[in-house]
N, C-alpha and C positions, 0 to 999 in steps of 0.2 A: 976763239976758244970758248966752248959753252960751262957752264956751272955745274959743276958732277952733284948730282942727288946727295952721295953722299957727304960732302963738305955740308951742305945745309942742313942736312941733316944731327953733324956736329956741331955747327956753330949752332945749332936750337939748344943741342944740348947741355954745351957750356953756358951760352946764355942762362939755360933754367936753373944749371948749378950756380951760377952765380946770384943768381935769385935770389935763392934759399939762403945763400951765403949770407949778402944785404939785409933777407928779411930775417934771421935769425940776430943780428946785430939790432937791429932797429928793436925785436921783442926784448931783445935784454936792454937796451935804453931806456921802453916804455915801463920795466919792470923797475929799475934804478931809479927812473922819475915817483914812481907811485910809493915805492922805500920812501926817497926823498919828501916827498909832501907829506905821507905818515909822518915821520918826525920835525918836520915843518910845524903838524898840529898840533902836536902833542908840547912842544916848545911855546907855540901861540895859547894853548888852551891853560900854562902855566902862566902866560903874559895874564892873559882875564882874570885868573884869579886871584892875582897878586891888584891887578886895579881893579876888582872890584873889591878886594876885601880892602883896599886904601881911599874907597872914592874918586877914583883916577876914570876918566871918562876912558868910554870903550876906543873913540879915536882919537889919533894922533896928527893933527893935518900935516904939521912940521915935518916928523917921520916921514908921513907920508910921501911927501912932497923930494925931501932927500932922497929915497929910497925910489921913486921913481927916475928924477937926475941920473942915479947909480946907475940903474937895470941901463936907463938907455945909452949911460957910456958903457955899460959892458957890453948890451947887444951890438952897439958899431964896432966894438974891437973884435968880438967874434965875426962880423957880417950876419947878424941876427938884426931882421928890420925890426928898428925901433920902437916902430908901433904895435908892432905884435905884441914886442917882451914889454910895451909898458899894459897894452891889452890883457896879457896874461897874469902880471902883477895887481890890476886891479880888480881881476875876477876872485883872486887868491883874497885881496884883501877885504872884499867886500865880505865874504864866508868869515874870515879872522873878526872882524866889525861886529855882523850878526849873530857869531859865537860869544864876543865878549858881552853883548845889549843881554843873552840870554843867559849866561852865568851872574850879570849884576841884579838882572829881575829873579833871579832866585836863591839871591844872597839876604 
């Protein structure tokens, strides 16, 4: 029995609807994350100026270090590899770092 044109022609279609479906979820995630890191900063950029107006060095290694432990038992409970989410935490924190060195040199 051969494959009717039009079957395929429907499953393209559902296919592509289901597309838009996925990619319409995935925009609202990318939309939720960039909320999210906004006030991420705006909390970090409160961190800096509370240790720079105390003298308190811009890093934290201890934090640090905790806070990586964390991400990476949270990334294995979601099935998020590891190294990405400690990857992604140390890009976040190096900008957090660089923010603080620049609010204490202009305190």
């Amino acid at each position: 029995m051969g494959v009717d044109h039009f079957d395929i022609d429907n499953d393209t279609a559902r296919a592509e609807q289901r597309l838009l479906e996925l990619r319409g979820s995935i925009d609202n995630i990318d939309a939720a994350l960039v909320h999210l890191l906004a006030e991420r900063f705006k909390l970090t950029q409160s961190v800096g100026e509370l240790k720079a107006d105390h003298g308190l060095p811009p890093a934290d290694l201890d934090r640090e270090n905790r806070q990586v432990a964390r991400l990476r038992r949270l990334a294995e409970e979601s099935q998020l590899d590891p190294e990405f989410a400690e990857k992604f935490l140390a890009f976040i924190v190096a900008e957090v770092i660089h923010r603080h060195e620049r609010i204490a040199e202009g305190r």
